[in-house]
C-alpha positions in Angstrom: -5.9 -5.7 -30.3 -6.0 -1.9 -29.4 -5.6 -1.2 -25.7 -6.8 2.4 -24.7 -4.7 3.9 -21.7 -6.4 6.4 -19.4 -3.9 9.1 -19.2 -5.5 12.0 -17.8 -4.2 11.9 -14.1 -0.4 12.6 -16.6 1.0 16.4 -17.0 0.5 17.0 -20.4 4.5 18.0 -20.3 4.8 15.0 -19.1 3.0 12.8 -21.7 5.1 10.9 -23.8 6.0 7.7 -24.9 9.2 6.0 -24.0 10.6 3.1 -25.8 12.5 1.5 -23.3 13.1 2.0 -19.1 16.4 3.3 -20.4 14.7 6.4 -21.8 13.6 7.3 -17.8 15.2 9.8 -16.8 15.8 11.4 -13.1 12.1 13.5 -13.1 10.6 10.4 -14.9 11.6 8.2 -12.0 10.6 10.8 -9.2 7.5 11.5 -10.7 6.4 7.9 -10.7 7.6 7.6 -7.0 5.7 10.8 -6.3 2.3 8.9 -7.1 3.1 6.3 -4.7 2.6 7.8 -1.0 -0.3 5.7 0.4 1.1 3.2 3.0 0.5 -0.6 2.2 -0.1 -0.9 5.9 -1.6 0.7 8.5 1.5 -0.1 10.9 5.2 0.3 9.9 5.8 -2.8 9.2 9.9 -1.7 9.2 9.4 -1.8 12.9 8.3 -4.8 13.4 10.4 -7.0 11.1 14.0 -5.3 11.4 14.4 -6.1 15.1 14.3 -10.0 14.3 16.8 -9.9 11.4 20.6 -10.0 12.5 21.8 -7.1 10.3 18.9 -5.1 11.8 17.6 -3.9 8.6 13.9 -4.6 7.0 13.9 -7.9 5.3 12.5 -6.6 2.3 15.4 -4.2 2.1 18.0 -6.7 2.6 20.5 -8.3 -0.1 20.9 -11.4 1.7 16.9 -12.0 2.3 15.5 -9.8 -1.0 16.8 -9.4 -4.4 15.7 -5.6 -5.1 13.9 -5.1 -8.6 14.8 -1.9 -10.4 15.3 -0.9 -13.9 18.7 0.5 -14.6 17.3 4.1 -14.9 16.2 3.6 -12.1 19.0 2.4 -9.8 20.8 5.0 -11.2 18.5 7.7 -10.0 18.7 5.7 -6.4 23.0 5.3 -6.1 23.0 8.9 -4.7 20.6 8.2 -2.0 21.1 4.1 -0.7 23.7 1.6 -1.3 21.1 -1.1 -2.5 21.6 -0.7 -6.2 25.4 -2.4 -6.9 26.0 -5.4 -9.1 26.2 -8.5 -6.9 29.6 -8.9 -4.9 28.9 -12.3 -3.4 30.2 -11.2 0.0 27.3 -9.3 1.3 25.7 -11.9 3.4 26.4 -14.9 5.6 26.9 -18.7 4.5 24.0 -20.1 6.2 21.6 -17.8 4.1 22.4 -19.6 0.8 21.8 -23.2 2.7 18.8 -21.8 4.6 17.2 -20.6 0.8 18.3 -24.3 -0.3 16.8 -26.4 2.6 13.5 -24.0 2.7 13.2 -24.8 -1.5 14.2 -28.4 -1.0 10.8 -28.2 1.4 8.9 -26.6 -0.9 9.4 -28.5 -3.7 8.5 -31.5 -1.7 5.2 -30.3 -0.9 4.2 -28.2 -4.3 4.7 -30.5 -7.6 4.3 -27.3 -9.5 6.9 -25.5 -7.5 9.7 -27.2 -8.7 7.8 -27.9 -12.2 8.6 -24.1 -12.4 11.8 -24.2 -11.2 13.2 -26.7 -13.2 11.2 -24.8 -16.3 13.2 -21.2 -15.6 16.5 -23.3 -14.7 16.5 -24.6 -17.8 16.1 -21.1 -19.3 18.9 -20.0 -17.6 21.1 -22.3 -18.3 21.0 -22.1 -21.9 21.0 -18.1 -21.6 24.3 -18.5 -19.6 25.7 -20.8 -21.6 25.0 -18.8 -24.7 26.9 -15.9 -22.9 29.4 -18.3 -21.7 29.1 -17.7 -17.8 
């Protein structure tokens, strides 16, 4: 299968092709932020949702309610600017979030058959990845 890429909205100093996310580099990373300045909402939602969360920070910006998504390139081109890219410390966030997550997927798995199809599915995978790293 041949998949054609339309390319033309690229620099051409900036067309290239990269064979992993560890090849981004700092002005990779900005440049792909720099294409994404629409809002996703016509409020800010930040203003809305941080009051009712404890720490007072957006929930999708928070450790113990979000686990941030980045490529390593990538949290290394963030470190100088936030504190959200750090390798887990386990003492970020209060005891009753863990229970909460547990009781809420306890719920959903009661109600969604496929829900916990999938979970028990990527468990498994994990498992076996661990114990092939011995963690």
């Amino acid at each position: 299968m041949i998949i054609f890429v339309k390319t033309d909205f690229i620099p051409d100093n900036q067309k290239r092709i990269f064979k992993s996310t560890a090849d981004l580099g700092a002005a990779d990373i900005r440049s792909l932020y720099d294409g994404l300045n629409s809002p996703i909402a016509e409020l800010d939602c930040g203003r809305k949702c941080a009051p009712h969360n404890p720490s007072g920070k957006l929930f999708c910006c928070d450790l113990c309610h979000a686990v941030p998504a980045a490529y390593k390139s990538e949290c290394k081109y963030l470190q100088p600017y936030t504190d959200f890219c750090h390798k887990w410390r386990g003492d970020e966030c209060e005891e009753t979030v863990p229970e909460e997550f547990v009781r809420t997927y306890d719920r959903l798995f009661a109600l969604f058959q496929e829900e916990f199809e999938h979970y028990a599915y990527h468990s498994e995978i994990m498992r076996a990845a661990c114990i092939r790293r011995r963690k």
